[in-house]
Backbone of each chain as nested JSON, in Angstrom:
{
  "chains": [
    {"id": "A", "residues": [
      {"number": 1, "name": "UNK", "atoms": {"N": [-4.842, 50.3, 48.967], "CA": [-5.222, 49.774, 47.661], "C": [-5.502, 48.285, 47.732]}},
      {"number": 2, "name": "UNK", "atoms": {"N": [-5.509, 47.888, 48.422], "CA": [-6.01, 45.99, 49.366], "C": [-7.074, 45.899, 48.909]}},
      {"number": 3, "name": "UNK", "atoms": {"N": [-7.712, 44.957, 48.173], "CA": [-8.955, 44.603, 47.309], "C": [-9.68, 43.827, 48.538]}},
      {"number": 4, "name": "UNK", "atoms": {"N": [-11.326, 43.89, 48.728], "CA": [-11.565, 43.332, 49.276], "C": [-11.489, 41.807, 49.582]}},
      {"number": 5, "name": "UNK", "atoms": {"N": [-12.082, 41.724, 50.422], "CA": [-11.577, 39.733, 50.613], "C": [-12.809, 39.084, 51.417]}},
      {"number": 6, "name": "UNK", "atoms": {"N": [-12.876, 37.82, 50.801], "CA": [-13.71, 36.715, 50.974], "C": [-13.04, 35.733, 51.174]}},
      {"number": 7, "name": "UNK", "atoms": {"N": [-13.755, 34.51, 52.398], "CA": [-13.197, 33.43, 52.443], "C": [-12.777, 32.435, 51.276]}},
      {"number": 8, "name": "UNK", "atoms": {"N": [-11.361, 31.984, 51.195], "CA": [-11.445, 31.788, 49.781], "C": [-12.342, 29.922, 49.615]}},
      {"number": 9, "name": "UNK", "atoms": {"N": [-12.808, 29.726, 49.059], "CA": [-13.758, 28.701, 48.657], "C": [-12.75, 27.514, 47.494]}},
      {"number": 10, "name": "UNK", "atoms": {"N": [-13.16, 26.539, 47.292], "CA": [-12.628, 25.429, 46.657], "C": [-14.096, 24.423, 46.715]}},
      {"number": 11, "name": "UNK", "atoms": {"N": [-14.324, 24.598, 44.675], "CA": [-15.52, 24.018, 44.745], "C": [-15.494, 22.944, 43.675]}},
      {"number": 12, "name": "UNK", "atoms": {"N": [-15.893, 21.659, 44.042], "CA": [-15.842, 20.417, 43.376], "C": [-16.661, 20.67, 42.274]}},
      {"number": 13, "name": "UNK", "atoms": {"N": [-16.29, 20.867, 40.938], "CA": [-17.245, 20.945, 39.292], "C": [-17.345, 19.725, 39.07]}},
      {"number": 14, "name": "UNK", "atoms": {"N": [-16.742, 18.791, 39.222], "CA": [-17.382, 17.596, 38.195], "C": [-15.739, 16.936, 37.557]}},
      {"number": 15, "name": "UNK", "atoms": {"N": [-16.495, 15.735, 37.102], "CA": [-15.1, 15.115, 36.398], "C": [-15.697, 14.747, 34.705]}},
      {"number": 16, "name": "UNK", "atoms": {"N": [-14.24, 14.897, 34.663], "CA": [-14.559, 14.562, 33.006], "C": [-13.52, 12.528, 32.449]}},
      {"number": 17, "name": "UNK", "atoms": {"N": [-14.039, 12.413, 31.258], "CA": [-13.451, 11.461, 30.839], "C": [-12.378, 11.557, 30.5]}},
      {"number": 18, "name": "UNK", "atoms": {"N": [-11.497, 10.277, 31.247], "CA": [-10.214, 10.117, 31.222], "C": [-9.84, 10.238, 29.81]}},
      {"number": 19, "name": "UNK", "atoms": {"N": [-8.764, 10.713, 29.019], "CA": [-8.57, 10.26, 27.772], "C": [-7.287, 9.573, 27.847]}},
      {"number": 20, "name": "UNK", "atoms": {"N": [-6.971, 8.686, 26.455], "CA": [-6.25, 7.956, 26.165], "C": [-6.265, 7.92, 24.437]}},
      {"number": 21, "name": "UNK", "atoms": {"N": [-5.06, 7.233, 24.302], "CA": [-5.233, 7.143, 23.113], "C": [-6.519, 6.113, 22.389]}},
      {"number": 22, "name": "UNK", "atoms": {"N": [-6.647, 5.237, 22.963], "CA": [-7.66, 4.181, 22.869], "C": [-8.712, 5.351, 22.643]}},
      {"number": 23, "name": "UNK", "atoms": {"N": [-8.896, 6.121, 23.306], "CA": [-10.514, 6.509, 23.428], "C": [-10.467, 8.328, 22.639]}},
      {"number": 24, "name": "UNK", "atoms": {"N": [-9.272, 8.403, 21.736], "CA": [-9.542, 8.686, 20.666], "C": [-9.013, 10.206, 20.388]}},
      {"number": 25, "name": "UNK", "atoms": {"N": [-7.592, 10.663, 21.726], "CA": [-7.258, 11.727, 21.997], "C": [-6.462, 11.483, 20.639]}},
      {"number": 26, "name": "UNK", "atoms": {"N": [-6.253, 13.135, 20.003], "CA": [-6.995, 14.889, 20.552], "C": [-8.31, 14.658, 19.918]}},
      {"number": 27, "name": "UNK", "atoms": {"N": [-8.808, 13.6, 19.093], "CA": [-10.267, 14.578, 18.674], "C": [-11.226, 13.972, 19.954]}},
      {"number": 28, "name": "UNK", "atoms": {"N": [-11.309, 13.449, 21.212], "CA": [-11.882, 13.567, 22.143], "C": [-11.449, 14.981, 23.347]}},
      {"number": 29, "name": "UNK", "atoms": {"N": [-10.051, 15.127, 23.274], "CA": [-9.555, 16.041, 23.747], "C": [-10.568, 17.384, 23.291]}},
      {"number": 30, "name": "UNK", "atoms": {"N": [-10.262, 17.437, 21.838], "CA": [-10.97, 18.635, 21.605], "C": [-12.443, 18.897, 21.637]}},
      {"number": 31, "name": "UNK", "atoms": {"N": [-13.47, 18.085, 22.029], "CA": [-14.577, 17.6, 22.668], "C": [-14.82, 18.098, 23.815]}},
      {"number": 32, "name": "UNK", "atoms": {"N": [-13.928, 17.433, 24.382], "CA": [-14.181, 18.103, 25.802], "C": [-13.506, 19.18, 26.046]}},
      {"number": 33, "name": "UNK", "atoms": {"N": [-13.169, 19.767, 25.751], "CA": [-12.254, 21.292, 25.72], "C": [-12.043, 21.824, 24.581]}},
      {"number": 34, "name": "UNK", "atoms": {"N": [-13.134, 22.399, 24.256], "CA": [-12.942, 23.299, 22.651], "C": [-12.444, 24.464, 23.109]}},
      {"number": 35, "name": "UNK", "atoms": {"N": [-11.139, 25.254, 22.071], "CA": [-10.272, 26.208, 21.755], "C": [-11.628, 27.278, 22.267]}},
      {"number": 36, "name": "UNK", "atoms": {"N": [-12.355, 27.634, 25.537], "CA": [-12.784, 27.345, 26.754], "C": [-11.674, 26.943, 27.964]}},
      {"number": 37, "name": "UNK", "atoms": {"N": [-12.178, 26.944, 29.471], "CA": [-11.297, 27.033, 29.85], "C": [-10.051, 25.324, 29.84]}},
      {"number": 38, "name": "UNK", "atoms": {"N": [-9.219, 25.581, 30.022], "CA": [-8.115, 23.947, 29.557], "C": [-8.436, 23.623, 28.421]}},
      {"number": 39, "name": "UNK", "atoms": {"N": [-8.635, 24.684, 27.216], "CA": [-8.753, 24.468, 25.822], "C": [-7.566, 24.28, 25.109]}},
      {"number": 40, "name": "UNK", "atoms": {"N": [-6.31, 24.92, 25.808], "CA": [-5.043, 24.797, 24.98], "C": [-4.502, 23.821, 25.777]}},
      {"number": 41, "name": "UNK", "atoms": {"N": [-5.096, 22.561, 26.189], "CA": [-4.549, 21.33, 26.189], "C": [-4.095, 20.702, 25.458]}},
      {"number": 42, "name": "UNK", "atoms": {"N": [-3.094, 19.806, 25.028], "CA": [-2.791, 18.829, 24.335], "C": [-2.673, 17.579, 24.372]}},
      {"number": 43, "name": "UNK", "atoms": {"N": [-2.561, 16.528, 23.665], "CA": [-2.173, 15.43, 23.793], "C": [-0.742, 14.94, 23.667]}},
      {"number": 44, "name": "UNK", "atoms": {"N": [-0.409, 14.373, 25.104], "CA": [0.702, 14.026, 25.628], "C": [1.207, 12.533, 24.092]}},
      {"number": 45, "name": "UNK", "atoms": {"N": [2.861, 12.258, 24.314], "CA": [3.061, 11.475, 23.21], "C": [2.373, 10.048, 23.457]}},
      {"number": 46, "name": "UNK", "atoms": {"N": [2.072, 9.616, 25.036], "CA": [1.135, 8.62, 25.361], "C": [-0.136, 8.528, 24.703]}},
      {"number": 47, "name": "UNK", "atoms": {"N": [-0.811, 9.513, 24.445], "CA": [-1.946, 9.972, 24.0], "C": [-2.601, 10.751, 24.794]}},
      {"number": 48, "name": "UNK", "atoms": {"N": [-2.249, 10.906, 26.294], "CA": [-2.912, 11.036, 27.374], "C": [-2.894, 12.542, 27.025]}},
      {"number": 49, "name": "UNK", "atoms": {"N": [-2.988, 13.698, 28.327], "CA": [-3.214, 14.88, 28.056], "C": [-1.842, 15.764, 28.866]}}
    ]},
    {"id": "B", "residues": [
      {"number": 1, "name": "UNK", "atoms": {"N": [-3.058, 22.735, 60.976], "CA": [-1.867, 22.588, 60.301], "C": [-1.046, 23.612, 60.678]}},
      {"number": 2, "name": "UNK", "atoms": {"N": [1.02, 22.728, 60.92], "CA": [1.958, 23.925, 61.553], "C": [2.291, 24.801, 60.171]}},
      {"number": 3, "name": "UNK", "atoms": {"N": [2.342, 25.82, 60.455], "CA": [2.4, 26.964, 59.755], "C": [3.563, 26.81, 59.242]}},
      {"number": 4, "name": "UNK", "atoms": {"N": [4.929, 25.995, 59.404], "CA": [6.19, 26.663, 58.446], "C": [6.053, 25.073, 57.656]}},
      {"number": 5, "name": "UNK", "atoms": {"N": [4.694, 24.486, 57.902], "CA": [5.232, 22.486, 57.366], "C": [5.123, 22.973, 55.54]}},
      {"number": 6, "name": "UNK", "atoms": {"N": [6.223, 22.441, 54.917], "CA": [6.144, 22.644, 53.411], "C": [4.872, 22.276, 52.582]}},
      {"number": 7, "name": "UNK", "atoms": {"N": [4.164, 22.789, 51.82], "CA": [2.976, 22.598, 50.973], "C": [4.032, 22.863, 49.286]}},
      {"number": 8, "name": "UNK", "atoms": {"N": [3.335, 22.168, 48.748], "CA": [3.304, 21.814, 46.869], "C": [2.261, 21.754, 46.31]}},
      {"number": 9, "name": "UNK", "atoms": {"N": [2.647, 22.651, 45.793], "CA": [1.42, 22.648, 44.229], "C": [1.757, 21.092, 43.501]}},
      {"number": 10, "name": "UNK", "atoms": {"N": [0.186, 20.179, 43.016], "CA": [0.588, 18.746, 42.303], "C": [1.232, 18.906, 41.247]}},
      {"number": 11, "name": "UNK", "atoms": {"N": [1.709, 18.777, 40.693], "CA": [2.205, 18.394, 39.263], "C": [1.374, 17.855, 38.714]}},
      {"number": 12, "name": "UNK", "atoms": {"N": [0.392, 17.098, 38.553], "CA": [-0.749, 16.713, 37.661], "C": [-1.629, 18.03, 37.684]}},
      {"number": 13, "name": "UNK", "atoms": {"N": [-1.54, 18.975, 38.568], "CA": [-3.212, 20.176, 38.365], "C": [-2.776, 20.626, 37.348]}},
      {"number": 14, "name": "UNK", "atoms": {"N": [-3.766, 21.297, 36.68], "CA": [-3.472, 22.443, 35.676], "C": [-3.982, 23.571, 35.559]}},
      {"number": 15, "name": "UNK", "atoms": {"N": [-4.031, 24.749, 35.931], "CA": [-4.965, 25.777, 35.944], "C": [-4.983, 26.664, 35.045]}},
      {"number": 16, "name": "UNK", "atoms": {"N": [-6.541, 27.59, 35.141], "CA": [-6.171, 28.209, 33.784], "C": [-7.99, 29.42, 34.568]}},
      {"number": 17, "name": "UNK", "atoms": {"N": [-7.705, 30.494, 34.265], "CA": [-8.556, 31.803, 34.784], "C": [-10.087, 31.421, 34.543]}},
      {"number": 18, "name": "UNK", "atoms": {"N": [-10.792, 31.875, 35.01], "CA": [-12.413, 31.558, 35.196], "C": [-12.783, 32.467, 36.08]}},
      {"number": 19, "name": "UNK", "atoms": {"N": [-13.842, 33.226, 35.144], "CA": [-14.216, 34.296, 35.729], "C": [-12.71, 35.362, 36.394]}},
      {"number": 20, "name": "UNK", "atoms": {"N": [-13.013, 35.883, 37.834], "CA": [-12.138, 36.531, 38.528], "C": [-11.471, 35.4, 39.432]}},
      {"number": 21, "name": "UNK", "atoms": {"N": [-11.559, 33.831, 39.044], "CA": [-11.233, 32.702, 39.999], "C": [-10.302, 32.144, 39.153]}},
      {"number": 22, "name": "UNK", "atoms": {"N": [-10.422, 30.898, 39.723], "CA": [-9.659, 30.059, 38.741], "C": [-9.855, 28.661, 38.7]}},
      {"number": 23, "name": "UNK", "atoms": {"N": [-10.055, 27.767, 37.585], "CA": [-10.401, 26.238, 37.322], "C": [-8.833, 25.786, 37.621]}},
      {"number": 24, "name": "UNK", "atoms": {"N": [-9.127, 24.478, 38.396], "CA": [-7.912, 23.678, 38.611], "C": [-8.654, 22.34, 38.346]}},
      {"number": 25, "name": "UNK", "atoms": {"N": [-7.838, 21.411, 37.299], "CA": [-8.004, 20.133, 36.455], "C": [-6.871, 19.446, 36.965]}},
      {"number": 26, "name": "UNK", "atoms": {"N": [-7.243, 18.731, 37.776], "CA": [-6.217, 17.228, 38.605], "C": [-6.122, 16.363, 37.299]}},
      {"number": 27, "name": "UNK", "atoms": {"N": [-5.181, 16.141, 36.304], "CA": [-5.116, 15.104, 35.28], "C": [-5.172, 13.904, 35.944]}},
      {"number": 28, "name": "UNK", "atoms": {"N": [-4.711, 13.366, 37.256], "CA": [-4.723, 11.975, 37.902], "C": [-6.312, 11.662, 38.149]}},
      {"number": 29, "name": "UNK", "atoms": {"N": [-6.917, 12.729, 38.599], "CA": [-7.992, 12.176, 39.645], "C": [-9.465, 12.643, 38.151]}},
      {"number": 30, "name": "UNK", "atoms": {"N": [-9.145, 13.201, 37.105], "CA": [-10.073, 13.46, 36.119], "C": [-11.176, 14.43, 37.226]}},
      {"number": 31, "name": "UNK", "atoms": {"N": [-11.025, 15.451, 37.727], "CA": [-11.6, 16.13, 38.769], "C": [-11.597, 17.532, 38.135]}},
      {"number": 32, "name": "UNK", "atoms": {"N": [-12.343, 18.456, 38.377], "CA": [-12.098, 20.17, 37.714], "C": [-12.683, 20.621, 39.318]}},
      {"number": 33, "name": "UNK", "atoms": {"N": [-11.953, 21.567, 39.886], "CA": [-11.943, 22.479, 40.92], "C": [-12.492, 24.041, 40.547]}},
      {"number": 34, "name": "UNK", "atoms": {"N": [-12.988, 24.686, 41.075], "CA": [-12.724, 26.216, 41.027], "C": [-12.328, 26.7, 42.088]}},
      {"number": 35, "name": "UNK", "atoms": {"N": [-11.988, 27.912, 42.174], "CA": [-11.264, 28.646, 43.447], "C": [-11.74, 30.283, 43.475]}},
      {"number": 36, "name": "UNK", "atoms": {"N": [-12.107, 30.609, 43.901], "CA": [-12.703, 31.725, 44.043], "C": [-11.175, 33.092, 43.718]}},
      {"number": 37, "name": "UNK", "atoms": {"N": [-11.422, 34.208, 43.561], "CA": [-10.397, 35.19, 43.512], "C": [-9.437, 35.152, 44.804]}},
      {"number": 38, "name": "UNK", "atoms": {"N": [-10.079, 34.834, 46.122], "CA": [-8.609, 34.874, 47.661], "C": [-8.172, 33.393, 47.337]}},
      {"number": 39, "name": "UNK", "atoms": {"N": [-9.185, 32.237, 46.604], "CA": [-8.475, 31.222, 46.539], "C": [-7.469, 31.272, 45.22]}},
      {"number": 40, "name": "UNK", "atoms": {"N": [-8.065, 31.636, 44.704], "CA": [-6.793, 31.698, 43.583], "C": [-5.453, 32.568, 43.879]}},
      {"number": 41, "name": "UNK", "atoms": {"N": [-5.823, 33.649, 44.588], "CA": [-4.353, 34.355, 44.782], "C": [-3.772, 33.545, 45.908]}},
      {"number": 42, "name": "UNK", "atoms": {"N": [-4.215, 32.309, 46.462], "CA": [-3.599, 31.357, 47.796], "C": [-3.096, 30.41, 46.469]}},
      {"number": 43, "name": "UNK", "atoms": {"N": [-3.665, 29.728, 45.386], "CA": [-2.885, 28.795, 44.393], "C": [-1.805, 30.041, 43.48]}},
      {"number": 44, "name": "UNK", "atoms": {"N": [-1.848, 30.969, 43.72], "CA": [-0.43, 31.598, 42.972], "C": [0.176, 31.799, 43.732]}},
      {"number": 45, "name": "UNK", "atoms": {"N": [0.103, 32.312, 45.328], "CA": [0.882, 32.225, 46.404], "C": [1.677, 30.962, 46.199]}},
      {"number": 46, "name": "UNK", "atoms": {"N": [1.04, 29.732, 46.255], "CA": [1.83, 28.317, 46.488], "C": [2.276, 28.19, 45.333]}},
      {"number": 47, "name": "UNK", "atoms": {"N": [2.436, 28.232, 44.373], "CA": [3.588, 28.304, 43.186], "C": [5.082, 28.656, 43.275]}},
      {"number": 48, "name": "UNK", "atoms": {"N": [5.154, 29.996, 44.283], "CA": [6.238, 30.595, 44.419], "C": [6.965, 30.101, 46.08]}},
      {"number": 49, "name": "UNK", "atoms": {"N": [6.117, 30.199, 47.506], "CA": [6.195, 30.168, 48.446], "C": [5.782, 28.499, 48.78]}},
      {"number": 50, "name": "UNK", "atoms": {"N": [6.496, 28.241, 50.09], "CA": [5.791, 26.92, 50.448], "C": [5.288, 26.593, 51.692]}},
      {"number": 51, "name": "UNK", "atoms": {"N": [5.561, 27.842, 52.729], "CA": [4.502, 27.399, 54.091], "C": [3.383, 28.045, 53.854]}},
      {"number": 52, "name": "UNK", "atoms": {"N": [2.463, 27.755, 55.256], "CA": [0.947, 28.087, 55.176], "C": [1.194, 29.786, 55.35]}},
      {"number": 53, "name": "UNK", "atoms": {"N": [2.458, 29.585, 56.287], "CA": [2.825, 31.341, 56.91], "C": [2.818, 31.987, 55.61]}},
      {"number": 54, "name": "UNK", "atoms": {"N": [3.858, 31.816, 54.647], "CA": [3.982, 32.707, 53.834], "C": [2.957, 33.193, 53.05]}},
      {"number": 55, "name": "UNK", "atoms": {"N": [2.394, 31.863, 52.465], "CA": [1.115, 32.093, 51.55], "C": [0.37, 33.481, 52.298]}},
      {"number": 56, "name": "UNK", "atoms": {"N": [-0.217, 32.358, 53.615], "CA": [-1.095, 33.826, 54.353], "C": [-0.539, 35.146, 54.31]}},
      {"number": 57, "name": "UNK", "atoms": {"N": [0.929, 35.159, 54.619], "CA": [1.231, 36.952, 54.11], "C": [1.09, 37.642, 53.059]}},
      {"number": 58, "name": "UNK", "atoms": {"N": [1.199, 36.447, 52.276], "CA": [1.173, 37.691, 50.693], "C": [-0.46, 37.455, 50.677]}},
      {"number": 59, "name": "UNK", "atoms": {"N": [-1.271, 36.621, 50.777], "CA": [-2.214, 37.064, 50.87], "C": [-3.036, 38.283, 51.968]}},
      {"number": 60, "name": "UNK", "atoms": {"N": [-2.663, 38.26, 52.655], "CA": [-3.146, 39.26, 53.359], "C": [-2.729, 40.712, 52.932]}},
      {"number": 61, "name": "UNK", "atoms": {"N": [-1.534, 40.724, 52.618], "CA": [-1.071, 42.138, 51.88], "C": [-1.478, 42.579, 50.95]}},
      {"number": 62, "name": "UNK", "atoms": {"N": [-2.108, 41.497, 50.166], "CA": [-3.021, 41.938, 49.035], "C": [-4.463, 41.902, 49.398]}},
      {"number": 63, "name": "UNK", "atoms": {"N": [-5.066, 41.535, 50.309], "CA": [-6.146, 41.926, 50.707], "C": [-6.945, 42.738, 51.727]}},
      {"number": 64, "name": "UNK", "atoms": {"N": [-8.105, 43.263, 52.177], "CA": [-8.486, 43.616, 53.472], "C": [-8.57, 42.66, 54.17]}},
      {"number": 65, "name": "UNK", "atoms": {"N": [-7.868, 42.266, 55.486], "CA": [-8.146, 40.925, 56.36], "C": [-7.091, 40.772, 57.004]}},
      {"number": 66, "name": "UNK", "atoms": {"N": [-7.259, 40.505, 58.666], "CA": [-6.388, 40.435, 59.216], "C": [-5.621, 39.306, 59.326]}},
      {"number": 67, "name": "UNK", "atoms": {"N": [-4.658, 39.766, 59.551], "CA": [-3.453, 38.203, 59.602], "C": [-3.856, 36.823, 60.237]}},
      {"number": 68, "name": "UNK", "atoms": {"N": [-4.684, 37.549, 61.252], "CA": [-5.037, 36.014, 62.047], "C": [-6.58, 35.561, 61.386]}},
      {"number": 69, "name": "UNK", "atoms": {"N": [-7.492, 35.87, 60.879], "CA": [-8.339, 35.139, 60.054], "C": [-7.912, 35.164, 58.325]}},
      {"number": 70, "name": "UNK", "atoms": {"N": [-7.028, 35.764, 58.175], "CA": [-6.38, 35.27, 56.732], "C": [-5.718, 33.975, 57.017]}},
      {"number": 71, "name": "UNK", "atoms": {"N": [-4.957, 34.084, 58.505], "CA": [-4.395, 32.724, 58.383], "C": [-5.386, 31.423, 58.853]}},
      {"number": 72, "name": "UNK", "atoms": {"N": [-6.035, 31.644, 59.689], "CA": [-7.115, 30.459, 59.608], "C": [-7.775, 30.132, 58.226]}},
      {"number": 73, "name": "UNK", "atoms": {"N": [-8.283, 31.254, 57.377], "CA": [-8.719, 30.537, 56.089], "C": [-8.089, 30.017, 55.007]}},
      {"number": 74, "name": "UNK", "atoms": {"N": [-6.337, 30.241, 55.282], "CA": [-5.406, 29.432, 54.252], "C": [-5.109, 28.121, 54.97]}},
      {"number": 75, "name": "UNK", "atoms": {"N": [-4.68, 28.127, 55.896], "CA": [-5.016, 26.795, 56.699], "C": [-5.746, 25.536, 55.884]}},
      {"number": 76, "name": "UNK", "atoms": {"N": [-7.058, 25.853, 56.25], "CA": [-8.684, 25.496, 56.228], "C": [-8.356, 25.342, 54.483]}},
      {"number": 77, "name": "UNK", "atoms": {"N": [-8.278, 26.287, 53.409], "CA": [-8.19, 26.219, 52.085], "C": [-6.79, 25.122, 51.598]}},
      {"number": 78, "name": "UNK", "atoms": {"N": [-6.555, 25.188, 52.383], "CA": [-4.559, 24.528, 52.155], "C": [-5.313, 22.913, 52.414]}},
      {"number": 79, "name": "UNK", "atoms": {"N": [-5.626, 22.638, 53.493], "CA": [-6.054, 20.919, 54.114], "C": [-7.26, 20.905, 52.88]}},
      {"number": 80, "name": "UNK", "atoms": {"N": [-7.715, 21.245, 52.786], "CA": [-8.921, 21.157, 51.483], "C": [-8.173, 20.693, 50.361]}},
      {"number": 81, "name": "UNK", "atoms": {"N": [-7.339, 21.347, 49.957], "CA": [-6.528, 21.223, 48.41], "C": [-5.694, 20.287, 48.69]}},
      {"number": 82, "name": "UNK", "atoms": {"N": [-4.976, 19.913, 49.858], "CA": [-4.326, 18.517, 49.902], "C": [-5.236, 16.84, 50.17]}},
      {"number": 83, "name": "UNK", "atoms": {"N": [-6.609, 17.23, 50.548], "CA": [-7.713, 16.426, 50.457], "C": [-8.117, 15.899, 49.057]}},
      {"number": 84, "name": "UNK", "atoms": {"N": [-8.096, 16.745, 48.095], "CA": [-8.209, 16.763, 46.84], "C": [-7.454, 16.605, 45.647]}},
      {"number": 85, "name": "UNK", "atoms": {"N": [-6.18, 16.07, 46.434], "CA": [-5.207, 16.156, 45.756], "C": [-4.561, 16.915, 44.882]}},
      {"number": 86, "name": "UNK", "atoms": {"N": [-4.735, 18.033, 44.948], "CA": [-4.31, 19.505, 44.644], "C": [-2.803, 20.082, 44.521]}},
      {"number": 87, "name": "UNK", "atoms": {"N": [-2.738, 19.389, 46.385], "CA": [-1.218, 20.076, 46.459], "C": [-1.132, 19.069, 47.511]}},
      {"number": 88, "name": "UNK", "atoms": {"N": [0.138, 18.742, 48.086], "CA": [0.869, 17.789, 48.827], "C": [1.924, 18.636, 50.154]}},
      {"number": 89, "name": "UNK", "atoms": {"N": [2.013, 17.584, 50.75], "CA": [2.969, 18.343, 51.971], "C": [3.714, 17.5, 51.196]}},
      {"number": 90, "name": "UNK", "atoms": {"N": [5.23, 18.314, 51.638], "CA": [6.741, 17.956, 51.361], "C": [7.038, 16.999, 52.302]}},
      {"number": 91, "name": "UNK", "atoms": {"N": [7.326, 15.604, 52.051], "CA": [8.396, 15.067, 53.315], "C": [9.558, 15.976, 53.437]}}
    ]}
  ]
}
């Protein structure tokens, strides 16, 4: 019952903007991650994520 | 890389399912990863387990592939994800 197999891969997507409170987390948070995948992120009490 | 040297999952990644893979988000490095389905069952392997050995067993038990090129491609996938700051060797 062993599922087939492929070399497993690790592939660089891209970066996103740092958030902070300065730059306007959660409603930048929720910008870049609308309720998608790391959508149920939050903002940390820093502001950060 | 020696096969029993300790590996860690970062504490900054965060992952979360994509497709039959999986997205990994480095909060330090503002970076998004994917991992294919053998790579993702190698980042749930390292959650629980911490050499390259072990990982490679449970992966291999769950897949078609023999022990000795399962273990060269966790290896190879393991130095990748600590390149990327992913996961860390243990002092």
């Amino acid at each position: 019952t062993r599922e087939e197999y492929v070399s497993p891969t690790l592939e660089e997507l891209g970066t996103f903007e740092r958030l902070t409170q300065a730059s306007g987390c959660p409603d930048a948070l929720d910008a870049q991650f609308p309720a998608t995948p790391f959508g149920d992120l939050t903002c940390g009490p820093d502001g950060g994520l | 890389m020696d096969g029993n040297v300790t590996i860690r999952p970062d504490p900054d990644v965060v992952a979360c399912e994509l497709g039959d893979g999986l997205a990994l988000l480095n909060l330090q490095t503002s970076t998004y990863y994917s991992l294919n389905k053998v790579g993702a069952a190698v980042w749930e392997a390292l959650q629980e387990r911490s050499s390259a050995q072990d990982i490679s067993l449970a992966v291999s038990e769950r897949f078609t592939v023999t022990s000795e090129r399962c273990a060269a491609d966790v290896d190879e996938l393991l130095g990748q994800m600590i390149d990327a700051r992913l996961a860390h060797r243990d002092q």
